[in-house]
N, C-alpha and C positions, 0 to 999 in steps of 0.2 A: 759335647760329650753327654751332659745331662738334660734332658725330658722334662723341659722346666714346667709343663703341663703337670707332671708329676711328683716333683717334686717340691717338698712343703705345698701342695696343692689344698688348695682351700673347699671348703666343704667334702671330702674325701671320708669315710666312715670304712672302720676295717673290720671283718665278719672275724671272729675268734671263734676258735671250738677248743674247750677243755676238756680234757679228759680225764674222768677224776675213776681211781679205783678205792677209795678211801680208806688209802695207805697215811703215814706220818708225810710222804713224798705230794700226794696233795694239798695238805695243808702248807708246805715251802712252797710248792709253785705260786699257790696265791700268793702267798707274802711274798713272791717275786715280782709277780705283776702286778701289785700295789705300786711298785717302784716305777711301772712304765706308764707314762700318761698320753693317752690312748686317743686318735681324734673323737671330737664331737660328734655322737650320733653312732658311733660304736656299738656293737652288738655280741654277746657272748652266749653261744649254745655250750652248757653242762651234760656232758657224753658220758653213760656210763654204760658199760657190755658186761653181762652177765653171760655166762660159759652155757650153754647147750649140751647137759646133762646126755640125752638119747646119742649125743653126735660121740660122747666117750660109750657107750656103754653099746655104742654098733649099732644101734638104730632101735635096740629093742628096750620096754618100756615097762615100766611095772608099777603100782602102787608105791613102791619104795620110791623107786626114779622119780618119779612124779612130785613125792614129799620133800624129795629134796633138791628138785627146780623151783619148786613154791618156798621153801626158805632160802634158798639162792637169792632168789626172785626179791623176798622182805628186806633179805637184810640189804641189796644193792640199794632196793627206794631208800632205806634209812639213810645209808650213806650217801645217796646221791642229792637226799632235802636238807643233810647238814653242808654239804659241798653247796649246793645252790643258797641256802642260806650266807655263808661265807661269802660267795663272790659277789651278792648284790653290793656287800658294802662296799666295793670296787666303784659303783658309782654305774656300770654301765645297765641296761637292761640285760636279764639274765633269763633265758627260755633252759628246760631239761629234756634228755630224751633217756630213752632204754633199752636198748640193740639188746640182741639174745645171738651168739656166734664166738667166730672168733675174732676176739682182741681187735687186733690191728688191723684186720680185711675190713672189722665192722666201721671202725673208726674212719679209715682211708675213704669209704665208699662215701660215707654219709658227711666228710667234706666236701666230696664232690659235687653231692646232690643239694648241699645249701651253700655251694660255692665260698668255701671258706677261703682267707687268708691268711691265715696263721692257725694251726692247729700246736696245745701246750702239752705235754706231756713230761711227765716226770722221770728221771733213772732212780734204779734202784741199783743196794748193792756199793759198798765202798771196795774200793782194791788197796793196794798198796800202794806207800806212798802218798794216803789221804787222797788219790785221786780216786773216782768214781765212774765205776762202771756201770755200765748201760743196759739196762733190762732187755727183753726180748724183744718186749712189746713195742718199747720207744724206740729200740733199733729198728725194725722193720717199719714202723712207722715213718721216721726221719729219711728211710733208705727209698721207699716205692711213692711218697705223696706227693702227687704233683703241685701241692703247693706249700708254704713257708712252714718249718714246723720250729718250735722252743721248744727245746731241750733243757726242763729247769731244774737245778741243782740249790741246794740248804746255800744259804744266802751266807755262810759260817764257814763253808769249806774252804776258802781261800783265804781264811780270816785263823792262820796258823800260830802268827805271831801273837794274838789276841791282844791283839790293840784297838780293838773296837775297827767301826766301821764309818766312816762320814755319810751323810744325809744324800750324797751328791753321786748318782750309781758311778761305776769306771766301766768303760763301752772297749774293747779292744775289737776296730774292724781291720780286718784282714781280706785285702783287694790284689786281686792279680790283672786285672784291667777287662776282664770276657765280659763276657755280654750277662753271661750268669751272675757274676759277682757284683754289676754293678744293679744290673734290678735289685738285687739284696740289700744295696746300699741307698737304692732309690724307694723301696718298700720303707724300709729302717726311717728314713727324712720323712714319712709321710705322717710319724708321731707328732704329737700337738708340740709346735715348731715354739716353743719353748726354754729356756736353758735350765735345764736340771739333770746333765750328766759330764761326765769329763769324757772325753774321747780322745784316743791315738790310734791313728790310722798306718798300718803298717802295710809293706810289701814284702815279698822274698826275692832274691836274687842266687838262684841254687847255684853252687860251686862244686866241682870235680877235685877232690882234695886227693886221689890217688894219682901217684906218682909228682905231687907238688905240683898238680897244674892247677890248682887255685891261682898262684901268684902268676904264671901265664897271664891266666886269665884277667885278673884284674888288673895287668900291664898292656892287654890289649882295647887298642881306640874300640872299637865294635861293645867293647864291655863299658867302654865311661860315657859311650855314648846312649847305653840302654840304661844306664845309672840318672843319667841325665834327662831320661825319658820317665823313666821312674818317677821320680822326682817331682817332675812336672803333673803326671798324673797323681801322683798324692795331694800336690797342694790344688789342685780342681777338686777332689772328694772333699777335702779339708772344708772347702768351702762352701760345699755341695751340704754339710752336716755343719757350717759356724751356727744356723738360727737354733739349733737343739741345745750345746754346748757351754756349759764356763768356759773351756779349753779345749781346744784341738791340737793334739801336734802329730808330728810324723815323721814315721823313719824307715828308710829302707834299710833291711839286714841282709844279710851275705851270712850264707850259709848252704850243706852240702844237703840238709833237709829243709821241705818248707814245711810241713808240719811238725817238726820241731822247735823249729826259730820261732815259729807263730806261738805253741805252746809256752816256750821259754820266755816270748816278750810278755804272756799273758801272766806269768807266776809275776814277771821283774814287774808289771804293771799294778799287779793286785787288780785284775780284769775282775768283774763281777759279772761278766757277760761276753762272750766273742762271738761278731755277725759275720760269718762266711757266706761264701754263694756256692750253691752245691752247682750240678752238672744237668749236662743235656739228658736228653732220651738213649736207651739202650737198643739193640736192633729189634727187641721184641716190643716197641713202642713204653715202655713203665722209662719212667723218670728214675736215674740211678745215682747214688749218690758217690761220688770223686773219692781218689782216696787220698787226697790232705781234708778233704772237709772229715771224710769220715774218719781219718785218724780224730784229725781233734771233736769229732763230737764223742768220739769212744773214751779219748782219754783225757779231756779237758777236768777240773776240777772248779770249773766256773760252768753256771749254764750257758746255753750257746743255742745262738739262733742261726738257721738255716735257710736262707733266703731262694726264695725260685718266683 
């Protein structure tokens, strides 16, 4: 099942691109990735897009327009050398760039052109319910990139009870067994194979609960025998992800949503992080993302990585 080439692969180095708009929401992302320890030889590009004044004003240009693309212009560098400042202490080398466009076309592109694997992006925006919604930017970002994006969320929002928080992150991976999901889980293992997180690996098992065929269902061989199949592919992830771990466990749920149950194990888990695998290509060739990854990246109140 798993790419032992790839996984916990040795001397393996992972291109990150930040994306910093120097909101409060950049300054959490890094204090999030403080938390992940990143192989050897790692690389961080600090992306920050400044708006294209002419592109709002129709194309036309004036002395005014002008003054105020050059203070655009100031205050992004300001922001951009306290964000790269920040992230050196991360520990990895840290390069800056400065896109002029839009947002998330600029960001996506300029992944691609320095072949990033993990692009971080922050939401904005609390909803109800303490859970946190998803900016424009990050949305469209997470939905068209063809490769891994974080989705990072205040390291505090799941932290309702205020009981503080342990030193030891909580990984909630959520696997359906595709070929999607497990590159996400084989990207995820390629962190410095170390134990410094708890992780539970979950599956879903969706149930038809109108008209009571749930309990059909789970009285039929064909159902205990894909439970049984289940099963067995959790305890191969399980151990696909033991070298990272204090603790791995796993459970398969039953349930008539899967981004719910995944959601619901992530609140019961105190997740500080959920790794899904998004989706294939859409018939116009752009990478699309699924709709259980994108429910929970919209509505997760933990950040969440997006694996491709």
């Amino acid at each position: 099942m798993w790419r032992q080439s790839r996984v916990h692969r040795e001397g393996f180095m992972m291109k990150v691109l930040f994306a910093a708009d120097g909101s409060d929401f950049t300054t959490s992302s890094l204090e999030f990735l403080a938390r992940l320890p990143f192989p050897e030889g790692s690389e961080m590009s600090v992306v920050t897009v400044v708006p294209d004044v002419a592109s709002v004003t129709g194309g036309h240009t004036s002395p005014e327009s002008v003054d105020v693309q050059e203070a655009v212009r100031m205050e992004a560098d300001r922001a951009l050398q306290q964000t790269v400042e920040r992230a050196s202490r991360l520990g990895l080398p840290v390069s800056q760039t400065v896109l002029m466009g839009n947002a998330a076309g600029e960001i996506i592109e300029h992944g691609v052109r320095t072949e990033t694997d993990l692009a971080v992006v922050g939401s904005h925006g609390r909803g109800g319910f303490k859970r946190f919604l998803l900016g424009s930017v990050a949305l469209k970002v997470v939905t068209y990139a063809p490769f891994s994006v974080l989705i990072a969320r205040p390291m505090g929002a799941m932290d309702s009870a205020g009981d503080g928080r342990s030193e030891t992150l909580r990984v909630l991976v959520a696997t359906d067994g595709s070929e999607q999901s497990n590159a996400a889980i084989e990207q995820f293992a390629e962190l410095a194979a170390r134990r410094w997180c708890t992780i539970k690996v979950v599956t879903v098992m969706e149930l038809v609960t109108a008209f009571r065929m749930d309990i059909r269902q789970r009285l039929n061989e064909s159902w205990r025998q894909r439970k049984a199949g289940a099963k067995q592919h959790l305890k191969e992830t399980a151990e696909a992800l033991d070298l990272l771990a204090v603790e791995v466990t796993t459970q398969v749920l039953e349930a008539p949503s899967a981004s719910e149950a995944i959601l619901g194990a992530a609140d019961e888990f105190g997740a500080d992080l959920i790794l899904v695998g998004g989706t294939g290509k859409g018939r116009i060739g752009r990478v699309l993302l699924g709709s259980v990854a994108g429910r929970i990246v919209r509505d997760a109140r933990c950040s969440v990585w997006v694996g491709r």
